[in-house]
Backbone as CSV, one residue per row, in Angstrom:
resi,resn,N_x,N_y,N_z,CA_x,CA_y,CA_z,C_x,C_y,C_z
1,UNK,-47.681,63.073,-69.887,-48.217,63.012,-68.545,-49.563,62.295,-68.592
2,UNK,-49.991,61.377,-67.412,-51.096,60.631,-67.450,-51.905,61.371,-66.263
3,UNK,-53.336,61.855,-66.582,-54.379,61.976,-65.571,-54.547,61.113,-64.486
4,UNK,-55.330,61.504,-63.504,-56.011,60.339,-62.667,-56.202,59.147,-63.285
5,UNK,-57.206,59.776,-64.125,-58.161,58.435,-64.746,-57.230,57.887,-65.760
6,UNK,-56.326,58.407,-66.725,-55.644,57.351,-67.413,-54.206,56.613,-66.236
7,UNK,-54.281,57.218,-65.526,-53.540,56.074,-64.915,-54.117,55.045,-64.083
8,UNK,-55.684,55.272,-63.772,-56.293,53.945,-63.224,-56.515,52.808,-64.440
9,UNK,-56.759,53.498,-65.447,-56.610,52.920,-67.241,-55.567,52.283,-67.049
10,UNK,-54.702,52.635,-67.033,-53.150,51.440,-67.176,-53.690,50.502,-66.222
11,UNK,-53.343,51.195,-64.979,-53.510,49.654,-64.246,-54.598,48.770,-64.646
12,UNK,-55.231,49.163,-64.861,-56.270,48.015,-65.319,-55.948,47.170,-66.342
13,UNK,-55.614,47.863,-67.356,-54.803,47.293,-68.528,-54.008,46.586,-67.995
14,UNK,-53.093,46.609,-67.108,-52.030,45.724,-66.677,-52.743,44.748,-65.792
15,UNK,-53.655,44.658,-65.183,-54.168,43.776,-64.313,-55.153,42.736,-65.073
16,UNK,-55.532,43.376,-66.518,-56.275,42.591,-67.271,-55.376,41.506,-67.962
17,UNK,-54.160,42.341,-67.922,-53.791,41.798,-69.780,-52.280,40.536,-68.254
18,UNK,-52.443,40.853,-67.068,-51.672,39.700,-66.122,-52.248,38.197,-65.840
19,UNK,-53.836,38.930,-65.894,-54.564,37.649,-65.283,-55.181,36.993,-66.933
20,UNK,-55.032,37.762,-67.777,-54.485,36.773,-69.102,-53.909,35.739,-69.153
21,UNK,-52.580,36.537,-68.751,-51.117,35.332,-69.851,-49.966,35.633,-68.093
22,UNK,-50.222,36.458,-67.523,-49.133,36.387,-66.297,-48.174,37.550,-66.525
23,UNK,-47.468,37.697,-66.001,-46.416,38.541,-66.216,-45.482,39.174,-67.608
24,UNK,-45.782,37.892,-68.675,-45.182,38.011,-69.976,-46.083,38.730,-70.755
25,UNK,-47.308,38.734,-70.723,-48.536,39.075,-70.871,-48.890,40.545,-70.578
26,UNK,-48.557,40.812,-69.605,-48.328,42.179,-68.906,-47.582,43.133,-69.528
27,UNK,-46.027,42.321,-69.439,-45.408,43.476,-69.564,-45.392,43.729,-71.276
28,UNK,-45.533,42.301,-72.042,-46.058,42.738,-73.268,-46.648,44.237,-73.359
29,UNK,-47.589,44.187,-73.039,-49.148,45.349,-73.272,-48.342,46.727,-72.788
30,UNK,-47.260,46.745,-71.585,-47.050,47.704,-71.021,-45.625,48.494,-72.236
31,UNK,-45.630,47.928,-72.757,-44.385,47.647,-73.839,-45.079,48.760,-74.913
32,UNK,-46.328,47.971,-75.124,-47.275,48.181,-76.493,-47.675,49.914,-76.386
33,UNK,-47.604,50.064,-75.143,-48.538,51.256,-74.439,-47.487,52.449,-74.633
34,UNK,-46.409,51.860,-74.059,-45.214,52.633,-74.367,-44.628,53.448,-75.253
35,UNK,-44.577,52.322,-76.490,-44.437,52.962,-77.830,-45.563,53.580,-78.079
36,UNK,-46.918,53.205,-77.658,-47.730,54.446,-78.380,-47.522,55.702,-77.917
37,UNK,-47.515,55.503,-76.444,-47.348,57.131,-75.883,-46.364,57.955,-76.267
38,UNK,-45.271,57.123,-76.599,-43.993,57.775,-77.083,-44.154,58.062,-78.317
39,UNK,-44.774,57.924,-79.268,-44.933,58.108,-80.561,-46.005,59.512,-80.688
40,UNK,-46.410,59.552,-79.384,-47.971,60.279,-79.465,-47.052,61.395,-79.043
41,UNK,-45.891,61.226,-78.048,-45.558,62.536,-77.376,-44.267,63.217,-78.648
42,UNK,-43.637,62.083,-79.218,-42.603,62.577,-80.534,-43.924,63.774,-81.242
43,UNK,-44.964,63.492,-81.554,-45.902,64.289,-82.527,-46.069,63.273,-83.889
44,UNK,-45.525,62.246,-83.861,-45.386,61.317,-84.731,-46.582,60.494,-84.767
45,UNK,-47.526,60.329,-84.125,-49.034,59.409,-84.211,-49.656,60.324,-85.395
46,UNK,-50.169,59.090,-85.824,-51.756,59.430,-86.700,-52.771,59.477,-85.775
47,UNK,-53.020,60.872,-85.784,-54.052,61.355,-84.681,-55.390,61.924,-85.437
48,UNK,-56.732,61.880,-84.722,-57.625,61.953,-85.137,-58.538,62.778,-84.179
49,UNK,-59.073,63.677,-84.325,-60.220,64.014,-83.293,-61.274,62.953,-82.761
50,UNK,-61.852,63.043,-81.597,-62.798,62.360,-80.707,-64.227,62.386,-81.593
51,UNK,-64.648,61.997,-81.790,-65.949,62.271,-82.237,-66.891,62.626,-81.472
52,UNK,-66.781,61.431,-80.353,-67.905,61.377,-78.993,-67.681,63.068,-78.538
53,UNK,-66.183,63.787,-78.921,-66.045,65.001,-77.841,-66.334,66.089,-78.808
54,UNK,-66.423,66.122,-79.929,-66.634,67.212,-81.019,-68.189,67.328,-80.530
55,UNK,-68.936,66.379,-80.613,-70.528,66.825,-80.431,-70.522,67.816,-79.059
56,UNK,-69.635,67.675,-78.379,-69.726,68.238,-76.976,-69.140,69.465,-76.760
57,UNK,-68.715,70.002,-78.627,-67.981,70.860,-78.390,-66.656,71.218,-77.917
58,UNK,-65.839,69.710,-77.689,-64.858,69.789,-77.407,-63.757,69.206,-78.261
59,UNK,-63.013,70.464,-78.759,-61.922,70.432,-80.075,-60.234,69.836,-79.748
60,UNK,-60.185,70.545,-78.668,-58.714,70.226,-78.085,-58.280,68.802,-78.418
61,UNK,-59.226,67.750,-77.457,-58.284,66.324,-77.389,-58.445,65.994,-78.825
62,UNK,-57.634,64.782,-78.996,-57.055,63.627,-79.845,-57.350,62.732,-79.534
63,UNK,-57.127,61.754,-80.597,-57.174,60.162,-79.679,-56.201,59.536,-81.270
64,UNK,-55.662,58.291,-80.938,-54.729,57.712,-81.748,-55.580,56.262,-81.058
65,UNK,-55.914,55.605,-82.330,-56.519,54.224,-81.788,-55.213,52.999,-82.588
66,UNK,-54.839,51.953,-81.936,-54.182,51.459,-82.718,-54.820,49.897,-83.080
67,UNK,-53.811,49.273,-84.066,-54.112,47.587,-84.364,-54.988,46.976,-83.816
68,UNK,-54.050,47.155,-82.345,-54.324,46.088,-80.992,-55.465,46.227,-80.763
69,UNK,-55.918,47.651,-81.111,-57.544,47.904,-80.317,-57.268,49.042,-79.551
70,UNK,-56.636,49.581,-78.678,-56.090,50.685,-78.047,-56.287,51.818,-78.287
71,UNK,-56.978,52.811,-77.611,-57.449,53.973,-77.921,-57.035,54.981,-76.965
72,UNK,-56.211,55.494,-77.662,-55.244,56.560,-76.618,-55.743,57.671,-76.835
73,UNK,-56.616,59.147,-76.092,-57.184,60.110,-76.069,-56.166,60.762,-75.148
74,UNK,-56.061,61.954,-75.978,-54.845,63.262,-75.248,-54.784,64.501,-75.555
75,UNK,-54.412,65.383,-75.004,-54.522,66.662,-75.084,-53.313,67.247,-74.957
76,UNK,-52.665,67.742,-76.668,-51.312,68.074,-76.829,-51.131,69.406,-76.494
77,UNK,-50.140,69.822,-76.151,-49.892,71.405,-76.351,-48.208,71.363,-76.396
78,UNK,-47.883,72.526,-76.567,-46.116,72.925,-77.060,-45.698,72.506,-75.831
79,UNK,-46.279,72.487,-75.035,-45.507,72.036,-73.428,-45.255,70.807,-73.137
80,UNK,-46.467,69.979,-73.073,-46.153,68.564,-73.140,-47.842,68.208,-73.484
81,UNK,-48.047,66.701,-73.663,-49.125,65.795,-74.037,-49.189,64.991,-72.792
82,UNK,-51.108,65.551,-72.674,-51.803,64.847,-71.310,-52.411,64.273,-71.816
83,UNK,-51.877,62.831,-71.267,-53.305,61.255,-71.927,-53.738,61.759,-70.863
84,UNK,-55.362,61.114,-71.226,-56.700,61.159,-70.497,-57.358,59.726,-70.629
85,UNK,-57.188,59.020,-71.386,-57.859,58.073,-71.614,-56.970,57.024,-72.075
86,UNK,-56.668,55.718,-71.512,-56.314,54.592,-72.062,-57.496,53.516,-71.940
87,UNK,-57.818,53.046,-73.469,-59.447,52.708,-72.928,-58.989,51.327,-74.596
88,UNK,-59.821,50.271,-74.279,-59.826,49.635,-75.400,-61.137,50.101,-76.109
89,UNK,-60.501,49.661,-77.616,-61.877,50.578,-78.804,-63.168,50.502,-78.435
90,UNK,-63.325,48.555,-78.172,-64.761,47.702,-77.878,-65.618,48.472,-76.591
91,UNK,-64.916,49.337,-75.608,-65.247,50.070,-74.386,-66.619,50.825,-75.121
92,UNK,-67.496,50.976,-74.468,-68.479,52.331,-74.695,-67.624,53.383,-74.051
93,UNK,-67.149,54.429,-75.083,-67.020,55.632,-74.428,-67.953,56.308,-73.546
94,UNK,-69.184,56.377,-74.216,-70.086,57.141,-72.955,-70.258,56.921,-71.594
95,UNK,-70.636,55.005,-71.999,-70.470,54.801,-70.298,-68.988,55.000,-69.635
96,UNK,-67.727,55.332,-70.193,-66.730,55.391,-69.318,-66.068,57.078,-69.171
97,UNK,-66.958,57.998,-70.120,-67.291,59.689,-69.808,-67.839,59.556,-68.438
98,UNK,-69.252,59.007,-68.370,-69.975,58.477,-67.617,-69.493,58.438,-65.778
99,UNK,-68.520,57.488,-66.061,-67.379,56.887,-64.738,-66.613,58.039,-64.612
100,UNK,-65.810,58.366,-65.560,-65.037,59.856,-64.890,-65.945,61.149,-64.547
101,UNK,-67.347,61.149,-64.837,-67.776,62.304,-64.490,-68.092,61.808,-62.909
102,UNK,-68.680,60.787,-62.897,-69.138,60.429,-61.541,-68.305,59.923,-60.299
103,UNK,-66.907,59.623,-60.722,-65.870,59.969,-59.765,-65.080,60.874,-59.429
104,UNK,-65.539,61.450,-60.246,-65.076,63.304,-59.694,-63.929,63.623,-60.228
């Protein structure tokens, strides 16, 4: 399942990676995104704790960063896995903590 904010993350991703290369370009990335999430929701990712969220005391999420650059942050449980974050690596996390705190 995707949050608010990781689903304004996709679209963006898709609106970035269109006005790239166009449509081939797109659905590439949307492809790329796919298999990660699906790999993340099998339990099959090499997953890593947040760093930025451990200082904050916060243990729960994950994040799986891949090749491409892609940094998928989620919060698993026996029920299902909530992305929160589809963010590229190069992003400042803080400033985009930052954006989700201040859009509510």
């Amino acid at each position: 399942m995707l949050t608010d904010g990781a689903a304004r993350d996709l679209d963006e991703w898709y609106a970035a990676a269109y006005a790239r290369g166009g449509a081939t370009e797109a659905a590439r990335i949307l492809d790329r995104i796919e298999v990660v999430m699906r790999t993340v929701a099998e339990g099959a990712a090499r997953e890593e704790p947040v760093p930025e969220l451990r200082r904050l005391g916060r243990r729960a999420e994950r994040q799986v960063v891949t090749a491409e650059g892609l940094r998928v942050v989620f919060r698993p449980s026996p029920e299902r896995v909530l992305v929160v974050v589809l963010a590229p690596v190069r992003r400042s996390f803080q400033a985009l903590l930052e954006r989700r705190l201040l859009d509510g």
